[in-house]
VEXBA-882794 format. One line per field, with one value per residue (C-alpha): residue in three letters; chain; x, y, z. Coordinates in steps of 0.25 Angstrom, whole numbers, plus 2048, in hexadecimal, padded with zeros to 3 digits. Each point is the difference from the previous one (the first is absolute). Layout:
residues N
rest c(ala  ...)
kette c(A  ...)
u c(X  ...)
v c(Y  ...)
w c(Z  ...)
end
This chain:
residues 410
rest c(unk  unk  unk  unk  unk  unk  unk  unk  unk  unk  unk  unk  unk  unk  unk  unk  unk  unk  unk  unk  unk  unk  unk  unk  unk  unk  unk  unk  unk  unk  unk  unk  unk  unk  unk  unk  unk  unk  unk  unk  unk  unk  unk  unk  unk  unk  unk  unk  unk  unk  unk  unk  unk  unk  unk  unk  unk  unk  unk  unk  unk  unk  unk  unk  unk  unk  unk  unk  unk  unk  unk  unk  unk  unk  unk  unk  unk  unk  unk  unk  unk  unk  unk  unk  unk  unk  unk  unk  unk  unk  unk  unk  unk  unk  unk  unk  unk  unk  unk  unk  unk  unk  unk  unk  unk  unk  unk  unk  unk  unk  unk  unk  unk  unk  unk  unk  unk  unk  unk  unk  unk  unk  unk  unk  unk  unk  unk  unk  unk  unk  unk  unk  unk  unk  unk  unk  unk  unk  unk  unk  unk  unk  unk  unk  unk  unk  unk  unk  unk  unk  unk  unk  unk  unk  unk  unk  unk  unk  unk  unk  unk  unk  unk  unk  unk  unk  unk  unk  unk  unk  unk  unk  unk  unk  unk  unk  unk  unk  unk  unk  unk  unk  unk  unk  unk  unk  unk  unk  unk  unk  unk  unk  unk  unk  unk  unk  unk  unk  unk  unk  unk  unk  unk  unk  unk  unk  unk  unk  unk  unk  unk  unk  unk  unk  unk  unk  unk  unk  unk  unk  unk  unk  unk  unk  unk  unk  unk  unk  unk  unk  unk  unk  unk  unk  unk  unk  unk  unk  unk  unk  unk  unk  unk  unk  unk  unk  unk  unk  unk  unk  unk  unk  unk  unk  unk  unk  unk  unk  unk  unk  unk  unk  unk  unk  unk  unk  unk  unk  unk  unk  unk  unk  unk  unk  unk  unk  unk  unk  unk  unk  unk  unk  unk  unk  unk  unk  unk  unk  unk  unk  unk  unk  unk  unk  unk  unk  unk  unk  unk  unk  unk  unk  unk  unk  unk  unk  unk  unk  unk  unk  unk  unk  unk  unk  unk  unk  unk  unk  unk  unk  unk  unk  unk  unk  unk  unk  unk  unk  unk  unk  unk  unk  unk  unk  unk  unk  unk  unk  unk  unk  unk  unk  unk  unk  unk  unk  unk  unk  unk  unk  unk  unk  unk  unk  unk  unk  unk  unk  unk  unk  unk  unk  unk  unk  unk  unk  unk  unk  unk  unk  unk  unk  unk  unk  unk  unk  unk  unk  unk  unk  unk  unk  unk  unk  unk  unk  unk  unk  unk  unk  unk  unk  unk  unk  unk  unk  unk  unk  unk  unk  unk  unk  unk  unk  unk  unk  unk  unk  unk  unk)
kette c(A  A  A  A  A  A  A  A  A  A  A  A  A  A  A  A  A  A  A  A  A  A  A  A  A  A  A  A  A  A  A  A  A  A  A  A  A  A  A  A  A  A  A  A  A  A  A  A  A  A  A  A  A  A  A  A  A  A  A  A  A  A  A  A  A  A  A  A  A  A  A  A  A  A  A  A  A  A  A  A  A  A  A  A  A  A  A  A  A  A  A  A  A  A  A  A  A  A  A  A  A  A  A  A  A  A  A  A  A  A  A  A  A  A  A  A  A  A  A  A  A  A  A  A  A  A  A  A  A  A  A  A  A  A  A  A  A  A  A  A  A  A  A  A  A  A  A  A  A  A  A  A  A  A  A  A  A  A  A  A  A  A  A  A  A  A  A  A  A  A  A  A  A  A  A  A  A  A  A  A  A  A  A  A  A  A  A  A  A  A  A  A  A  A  A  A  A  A  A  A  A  A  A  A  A  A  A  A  A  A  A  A  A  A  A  A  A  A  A  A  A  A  A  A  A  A  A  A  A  A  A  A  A  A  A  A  A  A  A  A  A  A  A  A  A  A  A  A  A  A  A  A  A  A  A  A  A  A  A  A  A  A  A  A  A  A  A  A  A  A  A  A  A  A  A  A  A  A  A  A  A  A  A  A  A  A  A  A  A  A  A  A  A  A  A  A  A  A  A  A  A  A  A  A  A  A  A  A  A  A  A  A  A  A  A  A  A  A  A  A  A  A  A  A  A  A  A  A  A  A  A  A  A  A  A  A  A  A  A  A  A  A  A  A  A  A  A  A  A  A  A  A  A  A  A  A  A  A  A  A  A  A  A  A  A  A  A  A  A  A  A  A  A  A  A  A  A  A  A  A  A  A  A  A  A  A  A  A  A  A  A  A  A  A  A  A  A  A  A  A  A  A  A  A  A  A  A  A  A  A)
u c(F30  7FA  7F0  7FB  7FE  7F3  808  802  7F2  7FD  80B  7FB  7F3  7F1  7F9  7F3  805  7F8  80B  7FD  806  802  7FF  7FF  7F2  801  7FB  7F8  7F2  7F6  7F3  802  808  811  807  80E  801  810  800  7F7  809  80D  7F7  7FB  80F  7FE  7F3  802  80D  7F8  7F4  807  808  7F2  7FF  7F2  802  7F9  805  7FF  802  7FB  7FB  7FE  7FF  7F3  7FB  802  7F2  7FA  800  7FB  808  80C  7FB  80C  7F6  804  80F  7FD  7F8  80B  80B  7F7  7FE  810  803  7F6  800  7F4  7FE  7F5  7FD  7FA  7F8  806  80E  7FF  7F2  7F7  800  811  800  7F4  809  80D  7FA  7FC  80C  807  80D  805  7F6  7FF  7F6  803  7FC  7F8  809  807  800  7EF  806  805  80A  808  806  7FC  80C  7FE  806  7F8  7F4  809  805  7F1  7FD  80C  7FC  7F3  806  80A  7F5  7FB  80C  7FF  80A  809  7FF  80A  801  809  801  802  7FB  80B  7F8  7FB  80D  802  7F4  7FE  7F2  7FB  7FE  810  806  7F9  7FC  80E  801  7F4  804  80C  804  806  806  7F8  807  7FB  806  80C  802  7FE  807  80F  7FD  7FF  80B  809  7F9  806  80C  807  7FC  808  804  7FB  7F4  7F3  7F5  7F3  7F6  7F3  7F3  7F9  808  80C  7FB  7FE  80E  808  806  804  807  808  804  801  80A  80B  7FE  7FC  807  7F4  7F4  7F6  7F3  7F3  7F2  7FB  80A  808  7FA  804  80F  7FE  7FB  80B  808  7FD  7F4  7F2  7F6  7F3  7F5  808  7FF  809  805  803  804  80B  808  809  803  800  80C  807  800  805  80C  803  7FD  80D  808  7FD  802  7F1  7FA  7F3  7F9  7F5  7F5  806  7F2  7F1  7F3  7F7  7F1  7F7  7F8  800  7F7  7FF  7FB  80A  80A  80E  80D  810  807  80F  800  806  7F4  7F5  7F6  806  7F6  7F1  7FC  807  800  7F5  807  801  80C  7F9  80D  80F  802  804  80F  7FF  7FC  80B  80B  7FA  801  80F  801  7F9  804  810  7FB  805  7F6  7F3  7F4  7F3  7F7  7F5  7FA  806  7F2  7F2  800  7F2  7FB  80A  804  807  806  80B  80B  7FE  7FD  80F  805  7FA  803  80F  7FE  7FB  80B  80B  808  802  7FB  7F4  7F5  7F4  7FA  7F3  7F2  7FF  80C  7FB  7F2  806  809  7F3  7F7  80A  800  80E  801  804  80C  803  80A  809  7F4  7F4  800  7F2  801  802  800  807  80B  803  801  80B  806  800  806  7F4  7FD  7F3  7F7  7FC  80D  806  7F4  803  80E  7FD  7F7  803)
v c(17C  80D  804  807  80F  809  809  7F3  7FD  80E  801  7F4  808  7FD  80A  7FA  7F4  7FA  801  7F6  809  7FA  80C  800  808  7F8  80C  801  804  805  7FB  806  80A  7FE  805  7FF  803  7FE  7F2  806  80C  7F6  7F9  80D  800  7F3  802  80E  7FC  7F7  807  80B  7F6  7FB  7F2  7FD  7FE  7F4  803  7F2  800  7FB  807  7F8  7F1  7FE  7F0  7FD  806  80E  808  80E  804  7FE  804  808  80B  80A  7FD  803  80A  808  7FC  807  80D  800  7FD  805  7F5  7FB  7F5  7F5  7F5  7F1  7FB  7F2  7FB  7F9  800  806  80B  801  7FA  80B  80B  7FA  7FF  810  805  80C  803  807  7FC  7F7  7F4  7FD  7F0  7FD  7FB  7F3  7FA  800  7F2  7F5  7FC  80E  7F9  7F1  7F6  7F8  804  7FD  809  80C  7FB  800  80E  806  7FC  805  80D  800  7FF  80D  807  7F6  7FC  80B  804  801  800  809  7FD  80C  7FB  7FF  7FE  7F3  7F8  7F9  7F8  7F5  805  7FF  80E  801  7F3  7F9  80A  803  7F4  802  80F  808  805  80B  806  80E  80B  800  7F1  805  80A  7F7  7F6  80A  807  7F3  7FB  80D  7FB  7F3  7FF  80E  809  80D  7FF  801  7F6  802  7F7  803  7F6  801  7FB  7F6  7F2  7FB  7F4  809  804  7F4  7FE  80E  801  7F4  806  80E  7FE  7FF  80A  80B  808  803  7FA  808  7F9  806  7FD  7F5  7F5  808  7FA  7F1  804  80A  7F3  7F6  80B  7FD  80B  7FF  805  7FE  7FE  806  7FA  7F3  7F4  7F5  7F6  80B  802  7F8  804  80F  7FA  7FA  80E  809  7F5  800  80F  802  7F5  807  80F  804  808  7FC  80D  7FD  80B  805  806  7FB  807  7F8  7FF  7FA  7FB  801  80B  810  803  7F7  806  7FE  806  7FC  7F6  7FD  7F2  7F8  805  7FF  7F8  80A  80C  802  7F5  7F5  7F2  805  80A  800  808  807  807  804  80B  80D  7FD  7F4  808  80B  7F4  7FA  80E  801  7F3  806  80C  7FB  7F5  801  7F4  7FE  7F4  801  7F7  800  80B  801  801  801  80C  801  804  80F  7FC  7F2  808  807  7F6  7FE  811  7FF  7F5  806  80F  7FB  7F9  80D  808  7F5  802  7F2  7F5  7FC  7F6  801  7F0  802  7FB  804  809  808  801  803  80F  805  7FD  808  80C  7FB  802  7F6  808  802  7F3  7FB  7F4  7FA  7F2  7FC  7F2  7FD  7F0  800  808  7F9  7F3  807  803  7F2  7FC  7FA  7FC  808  7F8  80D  803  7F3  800  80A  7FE  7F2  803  800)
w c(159  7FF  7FC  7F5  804  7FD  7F9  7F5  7FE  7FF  7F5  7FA  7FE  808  7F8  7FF  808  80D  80B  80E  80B  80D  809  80F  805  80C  809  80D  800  809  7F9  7F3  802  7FE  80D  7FA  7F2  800  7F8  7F6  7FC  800  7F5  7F6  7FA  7F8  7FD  7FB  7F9  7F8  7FD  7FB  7F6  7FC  807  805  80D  808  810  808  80E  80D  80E  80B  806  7F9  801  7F0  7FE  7FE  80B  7FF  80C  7F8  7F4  7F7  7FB  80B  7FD  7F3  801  808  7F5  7F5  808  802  7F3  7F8  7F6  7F8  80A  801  80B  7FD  809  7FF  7FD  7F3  7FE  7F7  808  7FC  7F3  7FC  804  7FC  7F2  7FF  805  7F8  7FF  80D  808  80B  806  80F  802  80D  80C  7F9  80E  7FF  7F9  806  7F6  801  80D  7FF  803  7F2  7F6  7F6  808  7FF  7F1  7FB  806  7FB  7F3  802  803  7F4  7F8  802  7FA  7F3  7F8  800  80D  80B  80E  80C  80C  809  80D  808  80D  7FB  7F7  80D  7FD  7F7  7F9  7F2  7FE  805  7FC  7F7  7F5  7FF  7F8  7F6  7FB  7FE  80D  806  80D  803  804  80F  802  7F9  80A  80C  7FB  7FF  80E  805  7FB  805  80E  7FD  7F8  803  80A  804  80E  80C  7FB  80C  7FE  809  802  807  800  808  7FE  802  7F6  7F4  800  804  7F1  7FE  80E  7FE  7F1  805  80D  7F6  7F6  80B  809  809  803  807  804  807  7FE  807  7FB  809  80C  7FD  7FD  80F  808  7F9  808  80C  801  805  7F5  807  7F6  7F4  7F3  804  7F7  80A  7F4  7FC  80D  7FC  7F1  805  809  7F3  7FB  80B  800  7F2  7FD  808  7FA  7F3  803  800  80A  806  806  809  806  80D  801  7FF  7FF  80A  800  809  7F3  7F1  7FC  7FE  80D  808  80C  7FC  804  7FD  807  7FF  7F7  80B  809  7FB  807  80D  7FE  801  7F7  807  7F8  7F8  7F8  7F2  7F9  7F4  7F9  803  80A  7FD  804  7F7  7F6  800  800  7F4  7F9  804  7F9  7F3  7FE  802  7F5  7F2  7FD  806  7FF  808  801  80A  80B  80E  808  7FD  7F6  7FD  80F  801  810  7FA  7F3  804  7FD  7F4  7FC  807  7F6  7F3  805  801  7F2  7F9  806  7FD  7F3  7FF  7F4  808  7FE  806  800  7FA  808  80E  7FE  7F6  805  80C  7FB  7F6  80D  808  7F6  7F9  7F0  7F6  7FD  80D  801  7F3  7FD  805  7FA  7FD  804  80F  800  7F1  808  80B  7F7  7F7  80C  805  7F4  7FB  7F1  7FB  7F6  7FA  7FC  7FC  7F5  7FB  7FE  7FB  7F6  7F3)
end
C-alpha cells in the first residue's frame, strides 16, 4: 500500500483550503534563540509549496520534552519565528494549540498564509497512551482546518511515534505524505533494500544500548561497521581492554561479544578505534593526550582516564573506509565535538564524508548537529536525514505509526 502524495492534494486543489502540516521544528535553543536552524529550512518546502498553491497553512509541531503543559521554555514561537525570516511567508503564531488563541487565528487566515500552533506537546494528549486522549485531541485539531480541510504529514523525525498530531489525525482528514518524509522514506529504503557496494555504516554516540537493534539488523546488510564515540568503549573492554573510567556499559559486555562473533560469521567488519583521546576529566580545560586503545589506563591519567573521542590514527582509518565506500550511513559523533581538543574524530569522519563521492547518509540528530557545528554545509554529503531516532528504527526494520497511518487512511 502506497500514501497519497503532496503533489495529489495539491492537484486536487487547496486553494482557500485549511491544510494541517506536520512539520518537524524540533530544534535546540539557547533561551530564545535557535542554534541550529537545519529542521526549520527541511520544513519551508512544504509550507511554501502550499502557500503559493493558496492553502492556508496551519504548521503543527512539537519542541521538546515539555510535561503536557505550557512551558515557555519550550514555547515554538522562536522556531517559528526563524521559519517566517527564512521563508518569508505571511506567518502567524498562536499562543495555544487548539484554544482560542488557535481557533482565532485559524479563522482569519488568508490564502497563502500560514498560522504556527503553540508546541502540540504543551498537551498531554499529543503523546498520552489512551487512545481515546490522543483521539479527542486530534479531533480537536482537525477542527481547525474544517470540513474541507486536509492534513500532511512531513515530520519524518517524529512517524516513529504514536501521537495524535502524527497517528491519529490521520484518520479524521484527507492525508498525505509530505514531500520531506517522501524523501527519507526512498534514501532509506536504498540503505536498506539495495545499496551499492561497499556498504560502511558508522556509528557513534554515547550508548551501546541505543543502537542495539540497528546493529543486529545492519551486521548483515553491511560490509563495515566502524564504531567510535563512547559505545566504542564497551565493544574495547568486551575485547579484553582496560578503559578506565570511560563511558562503560557492564550489562552489554556480553552482547558486544555476540556481535564480534556473528559479525564474522556473516562477512561484516567490525572496526574498532585503535586510538583514544584520553582526558583526565570531562570538561574544556581538561589535560588529555592519545593512548593506544589497548592502553589506555597506561598513561598519565591511570584508572581515572576518560577517553573523550577516537584518536587521530582512528580517525584516518575510518576515512580510508569512507572514501573507498560506494554507500555510507552515519549516525552519531566519534568524541566529544562540542569542546575542539575532543573534536577531531569526528571533523575526521564528516571531512571523509564530504570528500567521498559515495551515496551517503548522515543520521540526523547528533550527527548533524555535529558537521554544521563543525563548519560542514548541508550540501556537503548526499543527505542529512532530519530524523535521528525515526532513522534508526527504519533501519531496524521497525514499523513507523506515522507511516502506517498514512498509508491506511482512506
Amino acid at each position: 500500500m502506497t500514501s497519497h502524495t503532496l503533489d495529489e492534494l495539491i492537484a486536487d486543489g487547496v486553494l482557500g483550503r485549511r491544510v494541517l502540516v506536520r512539520s518537524d521544528l524540533n530544534v535546540p535553543l539557547d533561551g530564545f534563540t535557535v542554534t541550529d536552524d537545519g529542521r526549520v529550512r527541511a520544513s519551508i518546502p512544504v509550507v511554501q509549496k502550499l502557500a503559493e498553491a493558496g492553502a492556508r497553512v496551519i504548521v503543527m509541531a512539537h519542541l521538546g520534552r515539555p510535561k503536557g503543559e505550557p512551558d515557555p521554555t519550550y514555547s515554538i514561537a522562536p522556531a517559528s519565528t526563524r521559519l517566517a525570516e527564512l521563508s518569508g511567508l505571511d506567518v502567524r503564531t498562536a499562543t495555544d494549540v487548539t484554544g482560542p488563541s488557535a481557533q482565532k487565528f485559524a479563522g482569519e487566515l488568508t490564502d497563502g498564509a500560514v498560522l504556527v500552533l503553540e508546541n502540540v506537546r504543551f498537551d498531554a494528549r499529543e503523546t498520552s497512551k489512551d487512545q481515546g486522549e490522543r483521539a479527542q485531541f486530534a479531533a480537536e485539531l482537525a477542527a481547525l482546518a474544517g470540513e474541507d480541510g486536509a492534513y500532511v504529514n512531513d515530520a519524518f523525525g517524529a512517524v516513529h511515534r504514536k501521537h495524535a498530531s502524527v497517528y491519529d489525525i490521520a484518520a479524521l482528514l484527507p492525508a498525505y505524505q509530505g514531500d520531506l518524509v517522501a524523501t527519507e522514506v526512498r534514501v532509506l529504503k536504498t540503505l536498506t533494500e539495495a545499496p551499492k557496494r561497499p556498504y560502511v555504516v558508522v556509528l557513534g554516540g554515547s550508548k551501546v544500548s541505543d543502537k542495539l537493534a540497528v546493529i543486529d539488523n545492519l551486521l548483515g546488510r553491511a560490509d563495515h561497521l566502524l564504531i567510535g564515540g563512547g559505545m566504542a568503549f564497551t565493544f574495547l573492554k568486551a575485547l579484553g581492554h582496560e578503559v578506565g573510567g570511560s563511558l562503560l556499559e557492564e550489562d552489554q559486555l556480553e552482547t558486544c561479544r555476540g556481535y564480534l562473533s556473528r559479525a564474522k560469521e556473516l562477512g561484516c567488519d567490525i572496526v574498532l578505534p585503535t586510538d583514544v583521546v584520553v582526558a583526565s576529566k570531562f570538561g574544556a580545560d581538561a589535560e588529555h593526550e592519545v593512548r593506544s586503545a589497548e592502553d589506555i589506563t597506561g598513561g598519565r591519567f591511570g584508572d581515572t582516564g576518560l577517553g573523550l573521542d577516537i584518536g587521530p590514527v582512528s580517525g584516518e582509518t575510518f576515512a580510508s573506509y569512507i572514501t573507498s565506500a560506494n554507500t555510507v550511513f552515519w549516525n552519531g559523533p566519534m568524541g566529544v565535538f562540542e569542546i575542539p581538543a575532543f573534536a577531531g574524530g569526528t571533523r575526521a569522519v564528516a571531512g571523509a564524508l564530504a570528500e567521498s563521492e559515495a551515496f551517503s547518509v548522515v543520521g540526523g540528530g547528533d550527527s548533524a548537529a555535529a558537521v554544521r557545528t563543525l563548519g560542514f554545509h548541508d550540501d556537503d554529503f548526499g543527505h542529512i536525514s532530519t530524523g535521528g531516532g525515526a532513522s534508526l528504527e527504519y533501519l531496524e526494520g521497525k514499523e513507523l505509526p506515522g507511516l502506517t497511518a498514512l498509508e491506511a487512511r482512506k
